[in-house]
C-alpha positions in Angstrom: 117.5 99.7 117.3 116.8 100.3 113.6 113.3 101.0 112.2 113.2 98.0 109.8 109.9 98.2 107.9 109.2 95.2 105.3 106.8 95.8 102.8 104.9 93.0 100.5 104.0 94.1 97.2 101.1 92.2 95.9 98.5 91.7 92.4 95.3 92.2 93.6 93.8 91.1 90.1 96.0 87.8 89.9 94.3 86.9 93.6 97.5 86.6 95.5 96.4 87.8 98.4 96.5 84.2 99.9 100.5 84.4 99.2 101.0 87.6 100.5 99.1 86.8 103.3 101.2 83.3 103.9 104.4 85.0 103.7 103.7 87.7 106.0 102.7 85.0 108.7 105.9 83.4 108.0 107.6 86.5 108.2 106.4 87.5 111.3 106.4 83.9 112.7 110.5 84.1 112.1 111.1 87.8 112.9 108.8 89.7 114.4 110.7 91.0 117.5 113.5 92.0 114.6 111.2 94.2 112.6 109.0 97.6 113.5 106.6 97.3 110.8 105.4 94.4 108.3 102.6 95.4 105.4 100.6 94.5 102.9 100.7 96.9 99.6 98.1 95.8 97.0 99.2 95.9 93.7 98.7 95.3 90.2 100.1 94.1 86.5 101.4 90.7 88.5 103.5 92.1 91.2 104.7 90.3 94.1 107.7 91.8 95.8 109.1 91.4 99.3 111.3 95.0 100.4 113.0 95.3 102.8 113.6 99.3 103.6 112.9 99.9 100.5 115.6 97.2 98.9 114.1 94.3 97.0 114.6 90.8 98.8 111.9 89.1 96.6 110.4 89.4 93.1 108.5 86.5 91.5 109.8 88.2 88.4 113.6 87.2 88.9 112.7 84.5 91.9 111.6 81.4 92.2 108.0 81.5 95.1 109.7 79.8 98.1 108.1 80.7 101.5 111.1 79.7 103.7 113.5 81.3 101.1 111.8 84.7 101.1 112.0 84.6 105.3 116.0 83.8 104.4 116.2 86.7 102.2 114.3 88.7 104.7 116.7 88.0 107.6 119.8 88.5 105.5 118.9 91.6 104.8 118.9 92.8 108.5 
């Protein structure tokens, strides 16, 4: 099995916390017995960005916030 590590980028300043936290749950909810390691990375400057190895699934920058997509993207990745 492959060491797939997700990683969730988020601003600390802009108080998303409560997103990162959400998506995480959902993450894990979905794929936990898929992935070796899911964390939280705080941030700044209005970052929130979902990785997966290191490849961006997610960024709020270029993507539109969608829970359920972000879990999609996740799982397509693997």
């Amino acid at each position: 099995m492959s060491n797939v590590e997700v990683e969730i980028e988020y601003c600390v300043p802009c108080g998303f916390l409560d997103r990162a936290l959400a998506v995480e749950r959902a993450i894990l909810n979905g794929l936990e017995g898929e992935l070796d390691k899911v964390s939280l990375v705080m941030g700044s400057h209005g970052v929130f960005r979902v990785t997966v190895d290191g490849e961006a699934v997610y960024d709020k920058d270029e993507d539109d916030y969608d829970v359920d997509d972000i879990v999609r993207a996740v799982r397509a990745s693997l």
